[in-house]
C-alpha positions in Angstrom: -39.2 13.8 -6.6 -37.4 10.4 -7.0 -33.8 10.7 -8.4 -31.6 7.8 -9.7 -28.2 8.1 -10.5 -26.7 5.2 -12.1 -23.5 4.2 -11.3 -22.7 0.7 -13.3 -20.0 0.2 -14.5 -20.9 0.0 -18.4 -22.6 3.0 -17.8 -19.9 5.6 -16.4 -17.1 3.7 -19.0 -19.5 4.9 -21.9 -20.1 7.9 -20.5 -16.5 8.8 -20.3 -16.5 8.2 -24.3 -19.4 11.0 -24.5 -17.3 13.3 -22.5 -14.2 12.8 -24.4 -14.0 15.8 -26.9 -12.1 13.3 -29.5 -15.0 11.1 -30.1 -16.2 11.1 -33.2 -20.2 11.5 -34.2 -20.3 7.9 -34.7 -18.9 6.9 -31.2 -20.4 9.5 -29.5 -24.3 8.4 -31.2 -23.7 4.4 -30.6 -22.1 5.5 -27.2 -25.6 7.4 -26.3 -27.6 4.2 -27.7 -26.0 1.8 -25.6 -26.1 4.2 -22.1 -30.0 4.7 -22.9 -30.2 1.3 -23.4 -28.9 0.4 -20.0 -31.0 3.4 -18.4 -34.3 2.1 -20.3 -34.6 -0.9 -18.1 -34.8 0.8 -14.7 -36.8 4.1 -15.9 -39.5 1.5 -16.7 -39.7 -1.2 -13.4 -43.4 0.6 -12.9 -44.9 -0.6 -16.2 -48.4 -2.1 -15.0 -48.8 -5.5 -16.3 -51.7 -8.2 -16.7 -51.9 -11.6 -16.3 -52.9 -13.9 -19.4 -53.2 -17.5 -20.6 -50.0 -18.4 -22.6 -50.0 -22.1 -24.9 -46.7 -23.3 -24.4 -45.4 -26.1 -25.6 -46.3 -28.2 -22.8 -49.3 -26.8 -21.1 -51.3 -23.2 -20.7 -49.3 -20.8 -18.3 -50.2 -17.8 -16.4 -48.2 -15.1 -18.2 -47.6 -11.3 -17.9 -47.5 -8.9 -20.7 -47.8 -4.9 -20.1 -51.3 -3.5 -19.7 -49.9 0.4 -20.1 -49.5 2.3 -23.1 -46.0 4.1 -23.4 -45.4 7.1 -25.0 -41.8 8.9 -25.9 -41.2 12.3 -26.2 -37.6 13.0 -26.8 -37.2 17.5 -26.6 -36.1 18.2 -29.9 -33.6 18.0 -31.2 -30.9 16.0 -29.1 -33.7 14.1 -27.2 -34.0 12.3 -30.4 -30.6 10.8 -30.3 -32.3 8.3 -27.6 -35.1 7.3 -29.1 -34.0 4.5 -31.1 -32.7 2.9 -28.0 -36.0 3.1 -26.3 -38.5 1.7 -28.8 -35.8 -1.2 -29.4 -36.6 -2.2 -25.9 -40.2 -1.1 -26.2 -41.4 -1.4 -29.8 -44.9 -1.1 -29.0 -44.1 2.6 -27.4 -45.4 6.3 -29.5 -43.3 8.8 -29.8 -44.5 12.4 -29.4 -42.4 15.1 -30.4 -41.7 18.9 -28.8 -39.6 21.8 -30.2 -38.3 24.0 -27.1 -34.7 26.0 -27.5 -33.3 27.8 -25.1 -32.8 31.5 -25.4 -28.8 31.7 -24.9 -29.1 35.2 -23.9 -32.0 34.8 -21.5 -31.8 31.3 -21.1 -35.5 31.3 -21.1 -37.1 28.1 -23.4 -39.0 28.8 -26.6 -41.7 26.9 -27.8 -41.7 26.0 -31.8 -43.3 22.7 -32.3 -45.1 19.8 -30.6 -47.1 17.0 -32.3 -48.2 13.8 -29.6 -50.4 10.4 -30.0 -54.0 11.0 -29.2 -53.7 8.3 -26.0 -50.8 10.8 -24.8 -53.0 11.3 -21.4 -53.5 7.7 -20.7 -49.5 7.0 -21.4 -46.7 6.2 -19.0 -44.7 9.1 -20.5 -41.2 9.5 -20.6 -39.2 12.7 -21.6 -35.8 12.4 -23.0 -33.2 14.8 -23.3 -29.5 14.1 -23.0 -28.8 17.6 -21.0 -30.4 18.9 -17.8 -28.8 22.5 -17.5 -31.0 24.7 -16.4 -34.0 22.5 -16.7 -36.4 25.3 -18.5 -37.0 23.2 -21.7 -38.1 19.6 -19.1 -39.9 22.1 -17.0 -42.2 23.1 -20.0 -42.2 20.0 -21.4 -43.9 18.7 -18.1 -46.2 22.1 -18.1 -47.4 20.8 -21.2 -47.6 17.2 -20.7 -49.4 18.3 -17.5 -51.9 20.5 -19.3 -52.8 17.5 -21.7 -53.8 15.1 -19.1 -51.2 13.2 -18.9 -50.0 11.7 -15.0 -47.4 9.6 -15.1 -44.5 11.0 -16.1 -40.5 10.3 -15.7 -37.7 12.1 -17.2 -34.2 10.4 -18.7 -31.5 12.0 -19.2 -28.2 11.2 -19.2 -25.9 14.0 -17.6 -27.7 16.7 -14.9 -26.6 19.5 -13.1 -27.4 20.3 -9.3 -28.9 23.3 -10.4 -31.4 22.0 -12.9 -32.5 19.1 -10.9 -33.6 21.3 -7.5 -35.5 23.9 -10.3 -37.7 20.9 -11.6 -38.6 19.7 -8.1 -39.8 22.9 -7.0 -41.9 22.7 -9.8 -42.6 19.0 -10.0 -42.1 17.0 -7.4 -44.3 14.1 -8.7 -41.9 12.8 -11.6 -39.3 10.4 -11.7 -35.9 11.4 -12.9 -33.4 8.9 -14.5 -29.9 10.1 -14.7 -26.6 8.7 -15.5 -24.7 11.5 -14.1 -25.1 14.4 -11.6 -22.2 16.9 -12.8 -20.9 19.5 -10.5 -22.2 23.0 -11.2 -23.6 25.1 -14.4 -21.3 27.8 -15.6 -21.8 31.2 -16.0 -22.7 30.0 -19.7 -25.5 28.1 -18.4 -23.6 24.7 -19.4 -23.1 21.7 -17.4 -19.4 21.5 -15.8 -17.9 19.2 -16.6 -20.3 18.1 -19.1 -19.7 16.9 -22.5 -20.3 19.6 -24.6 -23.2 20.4 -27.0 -25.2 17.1 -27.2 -27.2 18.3 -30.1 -24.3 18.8 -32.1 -22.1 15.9 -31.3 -25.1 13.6 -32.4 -25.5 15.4 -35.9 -22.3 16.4 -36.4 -23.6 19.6 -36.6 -20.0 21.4 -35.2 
């Protein structure tokens, strides 16, 4: 599995907002937009492109433009908090949509709801979920994208822990994984240490 950890500087200043438990839900969401916006460049250096004949204003140019159809599926419901980034950068980019929780007593994911474009198979696919715990909910999210047809598929995210990164690349070693931060350790909770709390929440305002 390929693993990038960014380490600019805009990247790790924003991210200290996201961990600081003072920031508000407005901070924290434009604080999320403006890491994945950084992130979204990198995840996608492997977009295929095509060559085309471009009019300029002074003569016809060999140009490039993408020849790959893009499709996001943020896990519901924090994965949606950087999805607006995303299709600013990539406007021509579907987004599918899948409902996994995690059990917090078993810590097991639950299925509830999944809706994708019909060219899902055919798409460079890109998961987003802010949190990588335990990695159950990316796992089945990949089972699933898997079972659809699908091939190319990278995962963003934008804090990890150790122990959620080595249970996806037993099971899938083929994806890419963007990350802004590998954290130290899971707690006995199952939440990322040090973390920054319930992303969910912090981008609803939900607590």
């Amino acid at each position: 599995m390929q693993i990038f950890e960014f380490n600019h500087p805009l990247i790790q200043h924003k991210l200290s907002i996201l961990r600081n438990e003072n920031t508000d839900t407005k901070l924290f969401r434009e604080s999320l937009t403006e890491i994945t916006s950084l992130m979204i460049y990198e995840a996608t250096k492997d977009l295929k492109l095509k060559l085309i004949e471009t009019k300029t204003p002074i003569t016809i140019a060999k140009t490039k433009v993408l020849d790959e159809p893009v499709t996001i599926v943020p896990i519901l419901r924090a994965g949606l908090g950087m999805v607006d980034a995303m299709l600013d950068v990539i406007p021509t980019a579907k987004v599918g949509h899948l409902g996994v929780y995690r059990d917090e007593k078993t810590f097991k994911p639950h299925y509830y709801y999944a809706k994708m474009p019909t060219n899902v198979a055919e798409s460079k696919v890109i998961i987003t979920d802010p949190m990588l715990a335990t990695g159950g909910s990316i796992i089945y999210t990949i089972d699933y994208l898997k079972k659809l047809g699908v091939k190319n598929i990278t995962v963003m995210c934008i804090i990890a822990a150790p122990e959620g990164i080595k249970n996806i690349e037993e099971k899938h070693s083929d994806i890419s994984l963007y990350v802004a931060s590998i954290d130290e350790k899971l707690n006995d909770h199952k939440y990322i240490v040090p973390g920054l709390g319930d992303a969910g929440d912090r981008i609803f305002g939900t607590k």
